[in-house]
Short mmCIF file of the C-alpha atoms (twelve columns), coordinates in Angstrom:
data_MODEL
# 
_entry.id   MODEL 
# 
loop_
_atom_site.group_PDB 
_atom_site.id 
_atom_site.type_symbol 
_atom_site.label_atom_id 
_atom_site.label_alt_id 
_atom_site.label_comp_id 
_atom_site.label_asym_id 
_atom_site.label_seq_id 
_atom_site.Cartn_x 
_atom_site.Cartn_y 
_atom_site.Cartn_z 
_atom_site.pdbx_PDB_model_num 
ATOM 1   C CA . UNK A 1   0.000   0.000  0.000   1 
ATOM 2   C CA . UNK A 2   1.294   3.223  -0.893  1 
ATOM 3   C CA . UNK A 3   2.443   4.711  2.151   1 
ATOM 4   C CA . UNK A 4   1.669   8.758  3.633   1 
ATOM 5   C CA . UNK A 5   3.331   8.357  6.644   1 
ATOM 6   C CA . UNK A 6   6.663   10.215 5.430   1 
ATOM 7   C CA . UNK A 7   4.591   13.085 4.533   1 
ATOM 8   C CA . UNK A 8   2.308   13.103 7.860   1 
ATOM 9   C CA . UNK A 9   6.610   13.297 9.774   1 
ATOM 10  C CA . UNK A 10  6.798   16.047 7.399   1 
ATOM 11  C CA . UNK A 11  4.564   18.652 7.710   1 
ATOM 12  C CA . UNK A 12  4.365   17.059 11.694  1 
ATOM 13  C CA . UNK A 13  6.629   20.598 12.526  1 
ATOM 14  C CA . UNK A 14  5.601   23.148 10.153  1 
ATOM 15  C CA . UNK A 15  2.527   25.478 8.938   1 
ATOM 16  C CA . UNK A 16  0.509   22.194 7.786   1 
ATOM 17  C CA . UNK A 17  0.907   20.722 10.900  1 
ATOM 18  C CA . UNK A 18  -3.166  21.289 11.737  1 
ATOM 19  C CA . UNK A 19  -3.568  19.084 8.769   1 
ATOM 20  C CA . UNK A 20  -2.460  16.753 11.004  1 
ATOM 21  C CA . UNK A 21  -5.877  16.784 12.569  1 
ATOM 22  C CA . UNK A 22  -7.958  15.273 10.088  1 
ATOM 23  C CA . UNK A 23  -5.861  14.069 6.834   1 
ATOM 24  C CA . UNK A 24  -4.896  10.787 9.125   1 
ATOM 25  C CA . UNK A 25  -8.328  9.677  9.499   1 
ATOM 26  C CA . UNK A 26  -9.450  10.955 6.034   1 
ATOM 27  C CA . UNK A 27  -6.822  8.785  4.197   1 
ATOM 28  C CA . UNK A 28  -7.519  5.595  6.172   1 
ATOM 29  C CA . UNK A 29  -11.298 5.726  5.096   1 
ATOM 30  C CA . UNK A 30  -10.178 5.975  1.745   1 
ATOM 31  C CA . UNK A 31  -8.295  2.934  1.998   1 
ATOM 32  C CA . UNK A 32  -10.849 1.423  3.638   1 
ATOM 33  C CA . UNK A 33  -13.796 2.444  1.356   1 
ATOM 34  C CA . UNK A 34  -13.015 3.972  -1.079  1 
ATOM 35  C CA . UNK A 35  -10.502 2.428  -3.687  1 
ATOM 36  C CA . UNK A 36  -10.931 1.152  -7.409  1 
ATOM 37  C CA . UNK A 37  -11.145 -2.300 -8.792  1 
ATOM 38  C CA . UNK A 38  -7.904  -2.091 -10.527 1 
ATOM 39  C CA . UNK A 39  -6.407  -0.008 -8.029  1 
ATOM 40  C CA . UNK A 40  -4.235  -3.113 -6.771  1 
ATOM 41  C CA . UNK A 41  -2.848  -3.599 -10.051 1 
ATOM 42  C CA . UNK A 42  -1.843  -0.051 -10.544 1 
ATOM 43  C CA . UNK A 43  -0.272  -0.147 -7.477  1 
ATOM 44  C CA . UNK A 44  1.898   -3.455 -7.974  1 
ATOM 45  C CA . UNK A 45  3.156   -2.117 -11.189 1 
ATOM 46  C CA . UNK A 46  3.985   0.813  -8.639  1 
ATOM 47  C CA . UNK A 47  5.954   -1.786 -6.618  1 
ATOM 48  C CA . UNK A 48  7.520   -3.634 -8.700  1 
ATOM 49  C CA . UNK A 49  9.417   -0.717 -10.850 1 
ATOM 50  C CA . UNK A 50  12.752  -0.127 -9.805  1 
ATOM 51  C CA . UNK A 51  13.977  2.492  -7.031  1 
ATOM 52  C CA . UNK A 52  16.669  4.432  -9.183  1 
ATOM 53  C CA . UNK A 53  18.775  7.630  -8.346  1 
ATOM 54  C CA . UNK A 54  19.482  9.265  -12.011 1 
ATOM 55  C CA . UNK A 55  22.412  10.492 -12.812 1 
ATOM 56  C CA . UNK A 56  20.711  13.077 -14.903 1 
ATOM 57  C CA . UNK A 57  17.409  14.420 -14.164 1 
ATOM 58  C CA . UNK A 58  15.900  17.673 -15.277 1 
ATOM 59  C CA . UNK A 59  12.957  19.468 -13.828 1 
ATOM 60  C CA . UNK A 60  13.432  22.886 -14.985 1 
ATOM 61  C CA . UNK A 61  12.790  22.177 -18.800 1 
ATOM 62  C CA . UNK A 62  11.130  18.913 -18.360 1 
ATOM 63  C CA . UNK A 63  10.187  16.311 -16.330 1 
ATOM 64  C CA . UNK A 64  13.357  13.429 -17.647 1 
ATOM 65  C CA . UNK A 65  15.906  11.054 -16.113 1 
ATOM 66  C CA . UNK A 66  18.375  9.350  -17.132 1 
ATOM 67  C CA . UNK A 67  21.590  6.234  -15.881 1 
ATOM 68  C CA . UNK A 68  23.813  4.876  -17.737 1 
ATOM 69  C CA . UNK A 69  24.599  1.067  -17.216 1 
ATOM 70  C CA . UNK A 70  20.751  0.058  -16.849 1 
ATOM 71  C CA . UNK A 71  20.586  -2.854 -19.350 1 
ATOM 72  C CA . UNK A 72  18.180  -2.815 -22.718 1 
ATOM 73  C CA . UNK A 73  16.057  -5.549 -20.469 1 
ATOM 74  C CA . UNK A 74  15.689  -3.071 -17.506 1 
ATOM 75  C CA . UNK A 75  14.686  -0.549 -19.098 1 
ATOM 76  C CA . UNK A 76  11.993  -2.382 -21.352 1 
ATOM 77  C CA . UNK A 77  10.858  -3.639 -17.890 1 
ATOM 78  C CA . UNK A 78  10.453  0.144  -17.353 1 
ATOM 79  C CA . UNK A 79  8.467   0.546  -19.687 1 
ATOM 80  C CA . UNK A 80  6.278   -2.396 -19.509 1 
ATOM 81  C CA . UNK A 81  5.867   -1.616 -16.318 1 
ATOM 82  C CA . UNK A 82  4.344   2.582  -17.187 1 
ATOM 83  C CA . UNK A 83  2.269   0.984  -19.337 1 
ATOM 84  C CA . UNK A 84  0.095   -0.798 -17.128 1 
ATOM 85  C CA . UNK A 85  -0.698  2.581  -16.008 1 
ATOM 86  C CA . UNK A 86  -2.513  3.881  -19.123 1 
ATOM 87  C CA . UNK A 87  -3.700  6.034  -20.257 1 
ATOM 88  C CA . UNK A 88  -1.334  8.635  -19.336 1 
ATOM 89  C CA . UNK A 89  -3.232  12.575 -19.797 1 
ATOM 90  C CA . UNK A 90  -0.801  14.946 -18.718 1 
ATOM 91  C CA . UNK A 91  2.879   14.974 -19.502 1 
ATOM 92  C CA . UNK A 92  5.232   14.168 -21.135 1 
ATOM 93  C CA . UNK A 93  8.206   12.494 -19.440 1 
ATOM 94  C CA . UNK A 94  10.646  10.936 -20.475 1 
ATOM 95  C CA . UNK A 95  12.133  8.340  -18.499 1 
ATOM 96  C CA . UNK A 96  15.313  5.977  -18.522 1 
ATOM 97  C CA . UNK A 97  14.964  6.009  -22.716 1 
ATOM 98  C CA . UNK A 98  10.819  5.298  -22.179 1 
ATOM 99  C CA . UNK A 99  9.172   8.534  -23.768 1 
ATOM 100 C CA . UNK A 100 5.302   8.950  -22.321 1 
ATOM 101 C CA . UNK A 101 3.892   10.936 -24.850 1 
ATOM 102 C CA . UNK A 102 0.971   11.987 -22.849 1 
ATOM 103 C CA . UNK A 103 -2.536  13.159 -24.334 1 
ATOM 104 C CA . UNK A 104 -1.801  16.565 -22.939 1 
ATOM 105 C CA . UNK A 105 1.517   18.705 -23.900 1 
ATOM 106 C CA . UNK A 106 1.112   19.875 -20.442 1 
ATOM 107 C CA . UNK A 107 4.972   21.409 -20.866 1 
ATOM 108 C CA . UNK A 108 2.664   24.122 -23.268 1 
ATOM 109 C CA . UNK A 109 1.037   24.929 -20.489 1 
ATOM 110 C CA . UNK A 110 3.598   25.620 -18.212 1 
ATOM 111 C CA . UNK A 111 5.457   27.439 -20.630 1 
ATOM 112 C CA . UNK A 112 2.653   29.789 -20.850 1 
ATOM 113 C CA . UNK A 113 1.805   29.865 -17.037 1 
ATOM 114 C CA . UNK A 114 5.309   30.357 -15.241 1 
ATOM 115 C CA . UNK A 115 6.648   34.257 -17.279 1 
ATOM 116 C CA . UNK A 116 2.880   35.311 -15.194 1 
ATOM 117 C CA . UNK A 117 3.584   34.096 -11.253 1 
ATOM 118 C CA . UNK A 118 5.785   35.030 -8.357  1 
ATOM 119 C CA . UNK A 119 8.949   32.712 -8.335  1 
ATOM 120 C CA . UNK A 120 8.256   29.585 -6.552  1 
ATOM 121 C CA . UNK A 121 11.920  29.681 -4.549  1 
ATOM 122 C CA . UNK A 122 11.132  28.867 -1.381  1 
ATOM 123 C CA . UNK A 123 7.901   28.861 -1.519  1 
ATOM 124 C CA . UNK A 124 4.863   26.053 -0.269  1 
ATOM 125 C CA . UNK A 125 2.664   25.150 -2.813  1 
ATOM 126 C CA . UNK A 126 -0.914  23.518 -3.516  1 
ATOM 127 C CA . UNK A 127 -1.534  21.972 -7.004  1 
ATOM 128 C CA . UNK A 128 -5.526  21.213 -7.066  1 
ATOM 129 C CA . UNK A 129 -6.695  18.979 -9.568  1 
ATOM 130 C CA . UNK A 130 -3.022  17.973 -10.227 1 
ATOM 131 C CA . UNK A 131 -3.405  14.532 -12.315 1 
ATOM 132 C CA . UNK A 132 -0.335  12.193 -12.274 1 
ATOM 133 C CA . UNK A 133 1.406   15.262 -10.739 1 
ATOM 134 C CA . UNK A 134 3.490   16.650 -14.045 1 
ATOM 135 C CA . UNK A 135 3.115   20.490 -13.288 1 
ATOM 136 C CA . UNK A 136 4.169   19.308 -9.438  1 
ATOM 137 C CA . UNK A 137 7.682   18.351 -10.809 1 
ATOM 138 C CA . UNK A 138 7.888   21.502 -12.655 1 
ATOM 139 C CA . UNK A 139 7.054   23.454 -9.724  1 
ATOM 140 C CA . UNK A 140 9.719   22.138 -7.898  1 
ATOM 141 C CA . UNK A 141 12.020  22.376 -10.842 1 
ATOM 142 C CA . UNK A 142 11.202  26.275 -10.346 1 
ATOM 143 C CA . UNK A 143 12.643  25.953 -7.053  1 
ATOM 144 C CA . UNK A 144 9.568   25.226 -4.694  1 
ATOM 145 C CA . UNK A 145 10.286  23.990 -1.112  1 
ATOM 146 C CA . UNK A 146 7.341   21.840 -0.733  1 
ATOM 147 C CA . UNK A 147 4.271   20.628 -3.394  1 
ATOM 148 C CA . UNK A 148 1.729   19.354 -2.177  1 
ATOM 149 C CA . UNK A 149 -0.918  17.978 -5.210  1 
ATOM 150 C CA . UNK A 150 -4.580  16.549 -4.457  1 
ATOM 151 C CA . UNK A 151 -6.367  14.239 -7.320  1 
ATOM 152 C CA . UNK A 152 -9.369  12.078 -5.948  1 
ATOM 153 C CA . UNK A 153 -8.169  9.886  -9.048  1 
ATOM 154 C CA . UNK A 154 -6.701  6.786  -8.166  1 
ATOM 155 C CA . UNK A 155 -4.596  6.360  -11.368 1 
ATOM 156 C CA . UNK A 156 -3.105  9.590  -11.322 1 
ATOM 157 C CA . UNK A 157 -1.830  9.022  -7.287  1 
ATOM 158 C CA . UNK A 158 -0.277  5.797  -8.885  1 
ATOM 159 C CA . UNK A 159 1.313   7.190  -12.105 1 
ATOM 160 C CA . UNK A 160 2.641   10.242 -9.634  1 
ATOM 161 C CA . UNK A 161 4.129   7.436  -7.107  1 
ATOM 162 C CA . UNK A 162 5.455   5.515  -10.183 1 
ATOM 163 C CA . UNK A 163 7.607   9.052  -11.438 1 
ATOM 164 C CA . UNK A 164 8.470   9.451  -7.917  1 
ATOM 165 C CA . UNK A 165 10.344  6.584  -7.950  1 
ATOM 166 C CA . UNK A 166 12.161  6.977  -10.853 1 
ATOM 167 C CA . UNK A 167 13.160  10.144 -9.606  1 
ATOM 168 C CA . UNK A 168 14.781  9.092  -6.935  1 
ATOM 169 C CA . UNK A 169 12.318  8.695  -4.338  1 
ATOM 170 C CA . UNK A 170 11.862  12.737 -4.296  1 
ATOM 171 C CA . UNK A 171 10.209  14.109 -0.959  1 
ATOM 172 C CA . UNK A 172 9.656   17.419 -2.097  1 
ATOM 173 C CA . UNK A 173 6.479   16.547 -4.093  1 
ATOM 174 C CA . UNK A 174 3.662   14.725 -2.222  1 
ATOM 175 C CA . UNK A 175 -0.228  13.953 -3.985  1 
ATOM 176 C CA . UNK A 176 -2.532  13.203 -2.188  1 
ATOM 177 C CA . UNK A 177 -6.028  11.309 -3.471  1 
ATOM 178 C CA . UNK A 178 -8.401  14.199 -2.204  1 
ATOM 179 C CA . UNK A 179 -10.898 16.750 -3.677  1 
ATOM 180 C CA . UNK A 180 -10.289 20.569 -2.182  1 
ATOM 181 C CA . UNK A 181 -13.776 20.502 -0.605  1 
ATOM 182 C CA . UNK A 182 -12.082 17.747 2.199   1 
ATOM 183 C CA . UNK A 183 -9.488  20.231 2.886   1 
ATOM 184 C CA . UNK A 184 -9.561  22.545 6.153   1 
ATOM 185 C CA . UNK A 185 -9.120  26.361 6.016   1 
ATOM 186 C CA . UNK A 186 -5.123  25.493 6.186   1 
ATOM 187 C CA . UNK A 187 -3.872  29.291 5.311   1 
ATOM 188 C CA . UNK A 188 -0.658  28.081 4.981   1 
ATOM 189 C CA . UNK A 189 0.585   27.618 1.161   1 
ATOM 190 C CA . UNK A 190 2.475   30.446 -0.681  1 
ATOM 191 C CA . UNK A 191 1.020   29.620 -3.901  1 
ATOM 192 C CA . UNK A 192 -2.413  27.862 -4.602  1 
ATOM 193 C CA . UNK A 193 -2.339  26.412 -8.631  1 
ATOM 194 C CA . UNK A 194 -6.097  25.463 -9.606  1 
ATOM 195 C CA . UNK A 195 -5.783  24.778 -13.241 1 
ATOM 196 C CA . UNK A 196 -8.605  22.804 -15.484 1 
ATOM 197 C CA . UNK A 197 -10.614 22.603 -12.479 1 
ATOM 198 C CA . UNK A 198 -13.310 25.441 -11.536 1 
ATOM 199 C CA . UNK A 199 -15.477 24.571 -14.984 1 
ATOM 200 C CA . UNK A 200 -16.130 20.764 -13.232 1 
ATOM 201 C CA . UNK A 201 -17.339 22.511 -9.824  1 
ATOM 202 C CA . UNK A 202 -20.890 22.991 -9.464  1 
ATOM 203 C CA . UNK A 203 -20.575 25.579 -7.071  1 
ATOM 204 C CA . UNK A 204 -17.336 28.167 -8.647  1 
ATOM 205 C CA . UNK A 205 -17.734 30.611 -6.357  1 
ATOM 206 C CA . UNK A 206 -17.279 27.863 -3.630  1 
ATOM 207 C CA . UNK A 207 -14.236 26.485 -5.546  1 
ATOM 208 C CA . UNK A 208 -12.559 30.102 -5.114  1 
ATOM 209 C CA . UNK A 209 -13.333 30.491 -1.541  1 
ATOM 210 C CA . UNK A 210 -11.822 27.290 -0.962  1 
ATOM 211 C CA . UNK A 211 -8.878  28.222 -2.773  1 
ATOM 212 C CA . UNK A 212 -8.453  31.503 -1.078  1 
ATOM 213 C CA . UNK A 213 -8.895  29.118 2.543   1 
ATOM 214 C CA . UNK A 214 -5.550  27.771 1.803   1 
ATOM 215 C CA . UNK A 215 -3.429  30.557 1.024   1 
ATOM 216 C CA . UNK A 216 -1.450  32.216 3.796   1 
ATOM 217 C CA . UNK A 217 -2.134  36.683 3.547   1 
ATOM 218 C CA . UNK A 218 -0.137  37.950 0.640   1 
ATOM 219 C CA . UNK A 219 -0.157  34.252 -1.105  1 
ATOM 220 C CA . UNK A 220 -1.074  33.881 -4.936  1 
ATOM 221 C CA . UNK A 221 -3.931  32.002 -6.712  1 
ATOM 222 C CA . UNK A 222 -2.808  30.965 -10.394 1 
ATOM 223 C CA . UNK A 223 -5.979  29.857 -11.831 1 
ATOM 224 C CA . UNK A 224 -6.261  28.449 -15.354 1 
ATOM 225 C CA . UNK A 225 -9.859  27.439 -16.650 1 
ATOM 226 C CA . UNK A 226 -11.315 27.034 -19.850 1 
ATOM 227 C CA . UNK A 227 -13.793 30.797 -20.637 1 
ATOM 228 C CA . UNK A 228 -15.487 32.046 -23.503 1 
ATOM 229 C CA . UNK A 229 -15.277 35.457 -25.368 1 
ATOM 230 C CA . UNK A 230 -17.140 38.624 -23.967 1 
ATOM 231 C CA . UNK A 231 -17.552 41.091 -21.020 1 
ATOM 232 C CA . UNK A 232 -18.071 40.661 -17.575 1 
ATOM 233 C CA . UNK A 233 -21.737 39.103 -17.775 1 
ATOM 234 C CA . UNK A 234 -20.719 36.321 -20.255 1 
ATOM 235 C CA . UNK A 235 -21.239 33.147 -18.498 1 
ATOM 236 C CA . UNK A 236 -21.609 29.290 -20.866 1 
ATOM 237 C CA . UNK A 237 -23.836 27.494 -19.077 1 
ATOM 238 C CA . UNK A 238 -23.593 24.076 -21.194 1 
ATOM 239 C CA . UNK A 239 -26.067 21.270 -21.644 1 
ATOM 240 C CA . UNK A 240 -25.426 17.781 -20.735 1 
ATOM 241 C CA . UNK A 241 -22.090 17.625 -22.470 1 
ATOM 242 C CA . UNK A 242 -18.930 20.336 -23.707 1 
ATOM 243 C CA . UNK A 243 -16.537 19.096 -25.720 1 
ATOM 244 C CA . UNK A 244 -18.004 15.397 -25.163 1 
ATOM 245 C CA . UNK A 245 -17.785 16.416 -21.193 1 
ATOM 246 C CA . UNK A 246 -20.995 15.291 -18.989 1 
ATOM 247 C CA . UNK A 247 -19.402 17.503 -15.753 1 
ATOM 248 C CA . UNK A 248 -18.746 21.028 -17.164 1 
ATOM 249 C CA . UNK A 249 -21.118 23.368 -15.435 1 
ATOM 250 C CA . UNK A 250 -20.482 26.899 -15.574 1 
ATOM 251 C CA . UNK A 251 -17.602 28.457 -17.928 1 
ATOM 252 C CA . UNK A 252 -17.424 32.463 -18.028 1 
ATOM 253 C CA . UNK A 253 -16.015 35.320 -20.158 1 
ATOM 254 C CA . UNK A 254 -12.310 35.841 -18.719 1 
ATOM 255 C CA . UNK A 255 -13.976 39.218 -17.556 1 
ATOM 256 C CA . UNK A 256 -16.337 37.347 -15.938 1 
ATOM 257 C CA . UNK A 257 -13.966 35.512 -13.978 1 
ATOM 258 C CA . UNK A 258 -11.910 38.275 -12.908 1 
ATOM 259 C CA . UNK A 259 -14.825 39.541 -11.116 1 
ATOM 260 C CA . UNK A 260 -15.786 36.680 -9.711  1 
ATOM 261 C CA . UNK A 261 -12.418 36.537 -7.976  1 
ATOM 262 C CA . UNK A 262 -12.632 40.287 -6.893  1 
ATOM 263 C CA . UNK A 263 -16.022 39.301 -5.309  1 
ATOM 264 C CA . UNK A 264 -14.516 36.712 -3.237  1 
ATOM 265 C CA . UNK A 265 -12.238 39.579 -1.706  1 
ATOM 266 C CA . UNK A 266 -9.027  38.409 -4.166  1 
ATOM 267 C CA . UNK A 267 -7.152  41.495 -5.081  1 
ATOM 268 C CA . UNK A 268 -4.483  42.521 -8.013  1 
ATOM 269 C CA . UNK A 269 -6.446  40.176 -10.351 1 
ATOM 270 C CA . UNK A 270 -4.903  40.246 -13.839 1 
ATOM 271 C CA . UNK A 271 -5.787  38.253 -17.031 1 
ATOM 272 C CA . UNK A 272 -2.332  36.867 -17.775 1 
ATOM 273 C CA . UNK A 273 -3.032  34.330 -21.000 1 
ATOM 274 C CA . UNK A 274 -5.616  33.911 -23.604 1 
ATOM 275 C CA . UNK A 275 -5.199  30.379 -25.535 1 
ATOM 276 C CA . UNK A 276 -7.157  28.429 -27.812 1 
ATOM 277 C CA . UNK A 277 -6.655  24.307 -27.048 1 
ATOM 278 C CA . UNK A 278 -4.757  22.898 -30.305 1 
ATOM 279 C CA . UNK A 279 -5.074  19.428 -31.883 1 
ATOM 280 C CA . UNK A 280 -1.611  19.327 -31.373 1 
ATOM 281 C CA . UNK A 281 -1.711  20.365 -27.551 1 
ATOM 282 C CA . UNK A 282 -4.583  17.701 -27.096 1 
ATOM 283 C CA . UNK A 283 -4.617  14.347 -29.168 1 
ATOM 284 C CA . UNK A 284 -4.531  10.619 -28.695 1 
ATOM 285 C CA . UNK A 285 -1.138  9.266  -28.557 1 
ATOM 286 C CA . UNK A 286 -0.053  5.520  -28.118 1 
ATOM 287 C CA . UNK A 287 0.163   6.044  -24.239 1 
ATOM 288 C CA . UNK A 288 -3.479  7.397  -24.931 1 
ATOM 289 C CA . UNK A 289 -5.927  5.765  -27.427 1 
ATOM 290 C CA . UNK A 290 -9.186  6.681  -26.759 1 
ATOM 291 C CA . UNK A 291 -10.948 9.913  -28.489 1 
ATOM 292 C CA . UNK A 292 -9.421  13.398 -28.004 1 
ATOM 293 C CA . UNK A 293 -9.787  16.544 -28.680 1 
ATOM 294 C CA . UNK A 294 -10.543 15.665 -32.511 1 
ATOM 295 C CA . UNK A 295 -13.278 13.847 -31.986 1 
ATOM 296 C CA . UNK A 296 -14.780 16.727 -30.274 1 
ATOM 297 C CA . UNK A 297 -14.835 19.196 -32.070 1 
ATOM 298 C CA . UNK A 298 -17.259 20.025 -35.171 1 
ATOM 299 C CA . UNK A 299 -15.281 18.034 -37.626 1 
ATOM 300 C CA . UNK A 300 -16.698 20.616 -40.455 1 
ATOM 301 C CA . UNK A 301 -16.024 23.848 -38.186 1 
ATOM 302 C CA . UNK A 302 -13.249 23.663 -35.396 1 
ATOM 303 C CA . UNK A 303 -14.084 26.279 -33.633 1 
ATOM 304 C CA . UNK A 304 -17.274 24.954 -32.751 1 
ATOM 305 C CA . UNK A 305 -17.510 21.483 -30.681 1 
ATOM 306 C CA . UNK A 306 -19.631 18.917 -31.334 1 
ATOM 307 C CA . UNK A 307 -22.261 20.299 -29.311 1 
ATOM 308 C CA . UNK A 308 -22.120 23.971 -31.502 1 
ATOM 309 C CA . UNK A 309 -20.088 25.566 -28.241 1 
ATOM 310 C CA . UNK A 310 -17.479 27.857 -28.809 1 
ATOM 311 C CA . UNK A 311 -14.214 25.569 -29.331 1 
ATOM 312 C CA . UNK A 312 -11.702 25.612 -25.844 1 
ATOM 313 C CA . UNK A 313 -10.516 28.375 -24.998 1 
ATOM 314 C CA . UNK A 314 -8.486  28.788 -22.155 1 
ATOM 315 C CA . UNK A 315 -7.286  31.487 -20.026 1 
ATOM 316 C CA . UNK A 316 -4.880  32.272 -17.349 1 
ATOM 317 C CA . UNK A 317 -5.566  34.614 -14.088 1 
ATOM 318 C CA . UNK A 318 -3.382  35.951 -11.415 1 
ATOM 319 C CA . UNK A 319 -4.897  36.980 -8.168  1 
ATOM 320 C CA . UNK A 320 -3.459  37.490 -4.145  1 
ATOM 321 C CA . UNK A 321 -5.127  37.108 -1.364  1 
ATOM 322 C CA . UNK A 322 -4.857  40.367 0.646   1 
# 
């Protein structure tokens, strides 16, 4: 069983030590209740990879690592091994010669996230929504003390255990299989990331009051969301699907959402990034094989879906809590 207890000695001294209180209990009734039929299977392929210290690893321009000496059977082991984990959304990494060309060039997203935020030296951070935990090595590759990522997906805690491990057993970066809404009021991370999250929240107003509940005074909300065009009273309030997505609720203008964030008392809000979501940015892959963004989108006018929504667009804001 994938084990917190390192963690739990971890944060036993610092700012997240009221944590302490709850996230105990909270993880043991999701072992007890709570875990998927394959999840034992995920997790052996978990076990079974190899513990390796690289000899080069890279987290500032990518998530890779690399030995020499590991034989052409070890490392197809390796690979065997990731693939039992499929499918693999949010990359890519490269890892001991096995490329995971993930469905997402999450790398494009960083790139057009990290020129907008304070530096991350030093800093505590909260990745919400974080998937197999690719931005959380790039975070820490910008020099972050501590990440802390929380997925309710299963899959994604094992793929993120399974990098882990191939990067050495690296304490710096810890996910953790919860949803924000089980999180207390911690007030103690530097910088909250919430990124392809609030349009799944039912409640988005809740989702940034949450957010704002775990950043210390002066800490930073980077929140990255998919809007539409127009002025502050454009809200998309889709039907039972966007983009071939049952659980998108509510997705506003980008003006929208900057006062949104001002109504929840966030201050300095800026619109840092406008981007449309490319074929090439979101596709199937090998590591990946069921429908992408292709398949949903009008395939006689892409910027429509298949609905007749405005195509993904997605935008960046910047806000502090005062």
């Amino acid at each position: 069983m994938i084990d917190f207890g390192r963690f739990y000695q971890q944060i036993a001294t610092g700012p997240l030590a009221n944590w302490l209180e709850v996230l105990p209990a909270q993880i043991a009734a999701w072992k007890r209740e709570n875990l998927h039929g394959h999840f034992r299977n995920w997790e052996k392929a978990v076990q079974y990879l190899p513990l390796l210290t690289p000899q080069t690893c890279d987290l500032v321009h990518s998530v890779s690592a690399e030995s020499e000496g590991l034989s052409d059977r070890q490392r197809a082991g390796i690979e065997k091994l990731l693939r039992t984990l499929m499918p693999w959304r949010k990359g890519p990494y490269s890892l001991y010669g096995t490329d995971i060309d993930t469905e997402w060039r999450s790398d494009w997203k960083w790139d057009r996230v990290l020129p907008h935020i304070s530096p991350l030296a030093g800093r505590t951070v909260l990745d919400v929504g974080c998937g197999s935990g690719y931005h959380m090595w790039r975070m820490i590759g910008a020099g972050a003390r501590l990440v802390v990522g929380i997925d309710p997906m299963q899959l994604f805690l094992c793929q993120f255990e399974a990098v882990r491990k191939l990067l050495g057993d690296d304490r710096r970066a810890h996910l953790l299989p919860l949803g924000i809404e089980q999180l207390p009021a911690l007030q103690a991370f530097d910088t909250v990331f919430s990124m392809g999250v609030l349009y799944h929240r039912r409640s988005p107003l809740d989702h940034l009051y949450q957010l704002k509940n775990q950043l210390v005074n002066d800490g930073e909300l980077v929140l990255e969301t998919l809007v539409i065009e127009g002025d502050e009273n454009a809200v998309l309030v889709p039907g039972e699907r966007y983009a071939q997505m049952r659980n998108v609720y509510f997705i506003p203008s980008a003006a929208a959402l900057k006062s949104w964030l001002e109504k929840c008392g966030f201050v300095d809000v800026r619109i840092a990034d406008h981007a449309l979501t490319s074929v090439e940015e979101q596709r199937r892959t090998s590591w990946m094989t069921s429908e992408s963004l292709a398949e949903f989108l009008d395939p006689n006018d892409s910027s429509k879906t298949v609905e007749g929504y405005p195509a993904p667009l997605r935008a960046v804001l910047i806000a502090r809590k005062p």
